[in-house]
C-alpha positions, 0 to 999 in steps of 0.5 A: 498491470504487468509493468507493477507486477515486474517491478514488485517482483524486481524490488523484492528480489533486490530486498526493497519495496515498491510505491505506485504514485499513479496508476488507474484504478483498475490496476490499482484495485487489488495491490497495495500501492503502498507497500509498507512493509509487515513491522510498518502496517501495525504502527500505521494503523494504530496512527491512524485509529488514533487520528481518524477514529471514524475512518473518514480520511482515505476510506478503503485506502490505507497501508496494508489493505489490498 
C-alpha cells in the first residue's frame, strides 16, 4: 500500500496519473485503480449507462469509484 501511495503521489507531483494493473484486493479496496482523470469519469460513465444499463459487468468497479 505505501508503494501505490508513493507512486500516486509521484505521478501527480510530475502532472500524470497512475494505473494499478494487480495488486490484492485489500490494497485495492478504497483507491481508484483506475485513475481516470475528472473530464474523463463523465463520459465513462455515461458509456457505460448506455452499454451496461443494469450494472452487471464489473460491479462495484468502475472509474471513478472508490
Amino acid at each position: 500500500a505505501v508503494l501505490l501511495e508513493t507512486a500516486e503521489r509521484a505521478a501527480r507531483v510530475g502532472g500524470g496519473r497512475m494505473l494499478c494493473e494487480r495488486a490484492p484486493l485489500g490494497v485495492k479496496r478504497g483507491r481508484d485503480v483506475f485513475a481516470a482523470p475528472a473530464a474523463d469519469v463523465a463520459l465513462s460513465r455515461a458509456l457505460k449507462a448506455r452499454f451496461d444499463p443494469c450494472g452487471v459487468l464489473n460491479r462495484g468497479r468502475f472509474a471513478g469509484i472508490v
